[in-house]
FIKOL-59176 format. One record per atom (N, C-alpha, C): chain; atom name; x, y, z. Coordinates in nm, 3 decimals, decimal comma. Layout:
! residues N
A:CA:X:Y:Z
...
***
This chain:
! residues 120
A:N:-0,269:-10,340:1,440
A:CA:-0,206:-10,299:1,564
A:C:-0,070:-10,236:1,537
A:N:-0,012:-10,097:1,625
A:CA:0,060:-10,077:1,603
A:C:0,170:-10,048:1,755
A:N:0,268:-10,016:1,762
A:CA:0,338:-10,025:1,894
A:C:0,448:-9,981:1,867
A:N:0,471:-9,878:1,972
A:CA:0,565:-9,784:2,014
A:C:0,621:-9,818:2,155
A:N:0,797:-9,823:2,123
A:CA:0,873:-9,844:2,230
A:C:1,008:-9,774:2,212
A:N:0,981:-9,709:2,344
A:CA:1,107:-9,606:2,378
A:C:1,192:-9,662:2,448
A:N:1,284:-9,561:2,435
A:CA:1,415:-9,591:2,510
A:C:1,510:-9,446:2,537
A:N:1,594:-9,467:2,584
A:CA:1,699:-9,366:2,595
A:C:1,717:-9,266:2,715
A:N:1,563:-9,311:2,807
A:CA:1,578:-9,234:2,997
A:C:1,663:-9,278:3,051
A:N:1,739:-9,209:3,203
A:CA:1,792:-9,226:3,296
A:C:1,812:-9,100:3,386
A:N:1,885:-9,114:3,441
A:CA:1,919:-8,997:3,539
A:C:2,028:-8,972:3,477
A:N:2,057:-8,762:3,499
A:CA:2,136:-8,723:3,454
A:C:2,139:-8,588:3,535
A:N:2,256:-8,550:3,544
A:CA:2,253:-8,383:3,629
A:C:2,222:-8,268:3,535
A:N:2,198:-8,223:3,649
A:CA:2,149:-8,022:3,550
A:C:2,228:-7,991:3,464
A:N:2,206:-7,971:3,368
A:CA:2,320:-7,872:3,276
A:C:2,325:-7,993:3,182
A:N:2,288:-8,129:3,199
A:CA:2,344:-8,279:3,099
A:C:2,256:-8,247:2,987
A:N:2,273:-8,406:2,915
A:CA:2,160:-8,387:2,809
A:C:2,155:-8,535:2,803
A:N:2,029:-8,571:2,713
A:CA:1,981:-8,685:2,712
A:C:1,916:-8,699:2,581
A:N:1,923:-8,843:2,513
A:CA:1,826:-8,831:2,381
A:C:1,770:-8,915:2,373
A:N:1,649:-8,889:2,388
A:CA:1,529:-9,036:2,370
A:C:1,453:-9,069:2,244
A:N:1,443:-9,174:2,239
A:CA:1,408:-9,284:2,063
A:C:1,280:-9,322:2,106
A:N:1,227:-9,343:1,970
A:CA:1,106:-9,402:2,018
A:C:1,057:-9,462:1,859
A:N:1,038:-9,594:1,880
A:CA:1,053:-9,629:1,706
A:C:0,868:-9,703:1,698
A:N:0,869:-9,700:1,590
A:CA:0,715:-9,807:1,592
A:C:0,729:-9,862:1,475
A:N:0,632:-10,008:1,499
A:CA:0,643:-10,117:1,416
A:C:0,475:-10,188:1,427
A:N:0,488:-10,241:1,319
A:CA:0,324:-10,338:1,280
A:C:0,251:-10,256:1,178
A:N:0,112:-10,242:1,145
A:CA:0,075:-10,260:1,010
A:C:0,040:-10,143:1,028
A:N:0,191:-10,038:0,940
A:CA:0,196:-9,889:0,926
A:C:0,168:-9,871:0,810
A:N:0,091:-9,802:0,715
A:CA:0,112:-9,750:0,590
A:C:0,188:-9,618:0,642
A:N:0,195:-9,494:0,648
A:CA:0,246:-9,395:0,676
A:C:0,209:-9,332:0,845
A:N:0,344:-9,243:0,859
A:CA:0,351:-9,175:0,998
A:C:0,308:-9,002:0,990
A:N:0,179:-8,946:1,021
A:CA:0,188:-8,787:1,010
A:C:0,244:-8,733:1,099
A:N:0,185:-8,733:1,237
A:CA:0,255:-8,626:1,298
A:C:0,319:-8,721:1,429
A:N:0,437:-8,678:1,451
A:CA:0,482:-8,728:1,588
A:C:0,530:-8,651:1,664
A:N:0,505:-8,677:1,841
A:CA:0,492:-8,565:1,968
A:C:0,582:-8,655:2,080
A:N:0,634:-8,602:2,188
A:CA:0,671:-8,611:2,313
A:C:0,588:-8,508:2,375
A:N:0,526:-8,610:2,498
A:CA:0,484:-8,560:2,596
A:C:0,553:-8,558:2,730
A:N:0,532:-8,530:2,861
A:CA:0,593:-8,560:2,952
A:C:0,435:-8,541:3,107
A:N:0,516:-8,617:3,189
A:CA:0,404:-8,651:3,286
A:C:0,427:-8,669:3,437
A:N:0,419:-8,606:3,546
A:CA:0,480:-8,591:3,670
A:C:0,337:-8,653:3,742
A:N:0,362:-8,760:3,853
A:CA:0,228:-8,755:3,963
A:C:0,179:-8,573:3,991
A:N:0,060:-8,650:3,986
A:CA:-0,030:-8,503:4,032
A:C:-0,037:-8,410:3,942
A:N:0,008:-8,412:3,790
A:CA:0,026:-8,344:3,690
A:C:-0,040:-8,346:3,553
A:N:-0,103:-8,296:3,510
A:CA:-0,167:-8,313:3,408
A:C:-0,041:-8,357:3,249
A:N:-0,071:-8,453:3,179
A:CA:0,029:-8,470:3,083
A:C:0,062:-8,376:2,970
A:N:0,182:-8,340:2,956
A:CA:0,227:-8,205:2,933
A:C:0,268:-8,208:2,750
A:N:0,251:-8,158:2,676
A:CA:0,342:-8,164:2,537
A:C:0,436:-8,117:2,510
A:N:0,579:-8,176:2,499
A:CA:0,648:-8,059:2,507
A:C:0,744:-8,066:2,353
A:N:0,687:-8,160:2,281
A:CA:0,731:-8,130:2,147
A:C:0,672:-8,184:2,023
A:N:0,616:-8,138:1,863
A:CA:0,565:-8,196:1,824
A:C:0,674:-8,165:1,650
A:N:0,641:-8,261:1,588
A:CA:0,743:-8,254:1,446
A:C:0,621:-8,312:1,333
A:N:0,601:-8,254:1,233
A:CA:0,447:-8,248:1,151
A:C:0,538:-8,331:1,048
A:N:0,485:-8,406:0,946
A:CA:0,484:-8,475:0,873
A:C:0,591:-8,447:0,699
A:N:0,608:-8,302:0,702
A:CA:0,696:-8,224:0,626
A:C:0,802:-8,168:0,709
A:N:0,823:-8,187:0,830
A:CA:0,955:-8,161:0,914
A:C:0,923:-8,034:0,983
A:N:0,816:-7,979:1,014
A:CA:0,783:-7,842:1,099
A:C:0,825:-7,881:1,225
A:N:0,825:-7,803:1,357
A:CA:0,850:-7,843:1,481
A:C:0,760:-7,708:1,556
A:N:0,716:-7,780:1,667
A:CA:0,700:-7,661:1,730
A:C:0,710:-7,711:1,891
A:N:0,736:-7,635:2,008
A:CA:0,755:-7,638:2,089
A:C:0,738:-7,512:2,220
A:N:0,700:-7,591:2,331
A:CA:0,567:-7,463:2,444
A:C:0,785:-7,410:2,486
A:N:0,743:-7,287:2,559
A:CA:0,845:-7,212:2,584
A:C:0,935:-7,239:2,689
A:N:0,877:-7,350:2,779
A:CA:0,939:-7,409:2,861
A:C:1,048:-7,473:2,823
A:N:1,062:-7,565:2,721
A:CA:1,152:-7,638:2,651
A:C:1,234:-7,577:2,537
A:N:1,176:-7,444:2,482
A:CA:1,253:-7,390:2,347
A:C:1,402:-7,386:2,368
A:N:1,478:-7,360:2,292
A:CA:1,566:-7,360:2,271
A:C:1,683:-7,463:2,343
A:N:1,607:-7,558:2,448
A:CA:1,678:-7,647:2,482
A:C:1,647:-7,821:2,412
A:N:1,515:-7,830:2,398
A:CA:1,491:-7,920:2,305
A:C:1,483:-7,953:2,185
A:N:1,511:-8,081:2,135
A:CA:1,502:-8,060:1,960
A:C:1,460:-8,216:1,948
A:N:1,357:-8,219:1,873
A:CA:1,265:-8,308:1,789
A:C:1,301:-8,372:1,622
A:N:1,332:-8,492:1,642
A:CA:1,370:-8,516:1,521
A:C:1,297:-8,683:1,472
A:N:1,293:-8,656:1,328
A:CA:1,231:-8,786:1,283
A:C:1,329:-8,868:1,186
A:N:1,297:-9,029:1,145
A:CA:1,373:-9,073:1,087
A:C:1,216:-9,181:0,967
A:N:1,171:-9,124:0,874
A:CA:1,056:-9,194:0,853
A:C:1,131:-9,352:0,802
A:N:1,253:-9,380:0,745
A:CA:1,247:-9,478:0,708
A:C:1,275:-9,579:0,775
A:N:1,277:-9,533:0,930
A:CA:1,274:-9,630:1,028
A:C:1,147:-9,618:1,185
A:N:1,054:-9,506:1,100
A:CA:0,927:-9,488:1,177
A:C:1,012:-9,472:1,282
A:N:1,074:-9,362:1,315
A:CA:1,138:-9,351:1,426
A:C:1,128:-9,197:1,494
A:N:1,088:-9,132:1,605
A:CA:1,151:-8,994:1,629
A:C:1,179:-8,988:1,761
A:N:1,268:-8,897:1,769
A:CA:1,410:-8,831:1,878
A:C:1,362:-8,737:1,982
A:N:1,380:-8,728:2,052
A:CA:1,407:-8,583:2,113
A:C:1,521:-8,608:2,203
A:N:1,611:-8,486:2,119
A:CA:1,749:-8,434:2,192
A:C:1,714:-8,344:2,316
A:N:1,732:-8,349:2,416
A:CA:1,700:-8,257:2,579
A:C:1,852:-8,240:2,596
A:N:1,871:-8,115:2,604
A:CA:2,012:-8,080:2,639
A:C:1,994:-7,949:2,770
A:N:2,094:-7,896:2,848
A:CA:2,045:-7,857:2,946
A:C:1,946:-7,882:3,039
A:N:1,973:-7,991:3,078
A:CA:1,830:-8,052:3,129
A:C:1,825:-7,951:3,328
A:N:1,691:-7,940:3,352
A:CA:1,672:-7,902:3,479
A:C:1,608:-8,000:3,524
A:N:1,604:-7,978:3,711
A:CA:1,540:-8,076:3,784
A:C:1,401:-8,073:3,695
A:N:1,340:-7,944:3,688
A:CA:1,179:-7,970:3,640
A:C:1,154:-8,045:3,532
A:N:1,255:-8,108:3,461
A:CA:1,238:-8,131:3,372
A:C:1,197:-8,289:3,362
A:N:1,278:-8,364:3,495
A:CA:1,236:-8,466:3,574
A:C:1,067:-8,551:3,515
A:N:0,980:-8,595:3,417
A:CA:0,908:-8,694:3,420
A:C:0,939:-8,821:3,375
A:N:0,842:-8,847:3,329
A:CA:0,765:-8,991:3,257
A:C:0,760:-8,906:3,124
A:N:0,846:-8,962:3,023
A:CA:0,820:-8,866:2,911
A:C:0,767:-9,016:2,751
A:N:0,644:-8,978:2,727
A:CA:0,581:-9,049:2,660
A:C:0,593:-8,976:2,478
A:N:0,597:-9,101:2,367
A:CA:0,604:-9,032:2,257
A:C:0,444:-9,086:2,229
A:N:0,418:-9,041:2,076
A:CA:0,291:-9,021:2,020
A:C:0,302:-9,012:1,871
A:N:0,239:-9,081:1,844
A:CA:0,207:-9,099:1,641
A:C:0,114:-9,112:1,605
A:N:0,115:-9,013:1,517
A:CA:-0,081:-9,069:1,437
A:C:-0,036:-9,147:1,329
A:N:-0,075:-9,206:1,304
A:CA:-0,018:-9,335:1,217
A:C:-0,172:-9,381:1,137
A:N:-0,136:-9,387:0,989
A:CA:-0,245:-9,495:0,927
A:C:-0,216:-9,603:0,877
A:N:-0,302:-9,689:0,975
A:CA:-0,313:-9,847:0,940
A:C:-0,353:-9,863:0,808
A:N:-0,353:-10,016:0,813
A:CA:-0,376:-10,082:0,676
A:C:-0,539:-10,065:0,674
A:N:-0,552:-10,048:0,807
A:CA:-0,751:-10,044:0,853
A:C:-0,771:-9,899:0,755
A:N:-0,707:-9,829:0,701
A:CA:-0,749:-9,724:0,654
A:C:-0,779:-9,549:0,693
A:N:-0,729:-9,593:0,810
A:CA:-0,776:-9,476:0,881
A:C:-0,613:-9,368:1,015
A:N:-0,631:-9,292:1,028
A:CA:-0,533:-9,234:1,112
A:C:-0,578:-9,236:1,276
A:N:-0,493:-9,284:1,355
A:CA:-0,474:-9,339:1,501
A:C:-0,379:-9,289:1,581
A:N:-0,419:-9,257:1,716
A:CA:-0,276:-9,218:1,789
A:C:-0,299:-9,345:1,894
A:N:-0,101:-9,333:1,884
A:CA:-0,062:-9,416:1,933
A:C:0,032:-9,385:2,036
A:N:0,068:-9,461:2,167
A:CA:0,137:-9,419:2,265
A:C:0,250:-9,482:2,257
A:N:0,381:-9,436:2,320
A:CA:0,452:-9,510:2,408
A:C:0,474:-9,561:2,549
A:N:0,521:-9,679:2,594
A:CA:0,524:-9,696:2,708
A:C:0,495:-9,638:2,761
A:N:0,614:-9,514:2,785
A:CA:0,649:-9,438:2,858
A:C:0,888:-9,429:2,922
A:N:0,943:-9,357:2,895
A:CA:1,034:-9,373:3,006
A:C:1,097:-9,267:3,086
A:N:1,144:-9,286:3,202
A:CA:1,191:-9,212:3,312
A:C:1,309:-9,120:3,251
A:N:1,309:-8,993:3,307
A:CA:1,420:-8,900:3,291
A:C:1,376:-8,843:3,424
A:N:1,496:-8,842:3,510
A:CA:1,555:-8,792:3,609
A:C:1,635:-8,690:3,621
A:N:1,645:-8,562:3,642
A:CA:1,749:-8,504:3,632
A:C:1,736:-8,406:3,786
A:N:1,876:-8,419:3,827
A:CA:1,948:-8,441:3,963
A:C:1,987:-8,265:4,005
A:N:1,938:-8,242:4,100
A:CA:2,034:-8,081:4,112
A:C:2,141:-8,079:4,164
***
């Protein structure tokens, strides 16, 4: 079993920035790829950043140049910095790891989930 828990939402006004963590723990041999998603009622769940296992990043155009994705492997940990934040930017923003267990095999895994609010 493995488990991911975030942190670092709240409300913040337009133009702010915000940086959310998201660390995981239990029976990891290694972390490949890790993602932030994000998720509004009535909305299909969105990706809006992913960081590959050699440090690539990529990101949909909605978020470029305002978001940045970062990892920390020796604490199974990754970031996303949101700076300029807009109202739309407002979900449920969930992280994601494929992770291989000791079971041998590669798994995605969720986070909670936490709130980012941002205020016009």
């Amino acid at each position: 079993q493995v488990q991911l828990v975030e942190s670092g939402g709240g409300l913040v006004q337009a133009g702010g920035s915000l940086r959310l963590s998201c660390a995981a723990s239990g029976s990891i041999v290694t972390i490949n790829t890790m993602y932030w998603y994000r998720q509004t009622p009535g909305k299909q769940r969105e990706l809006v950043a992913s960081i590959f296992s050699g440090g690539s990043t990529n990101y949909p155009d909605s978020v470029k140049g305002r978001f940045t994705i970062s990892r920390d492997n020796a604490k199974n940990t990754v970031y996303l910095q949101m700076n300029s934040l807009k109202p739309e930017d407002t979900a449920v923003y969930y992280c994601k790891m494929v992770v291989l267990t000791f079971v041998g095999a590669f798994k995605d895994y969720w986070g909670q989930g936490t709130q980012v609010t941002v205020s016009s």
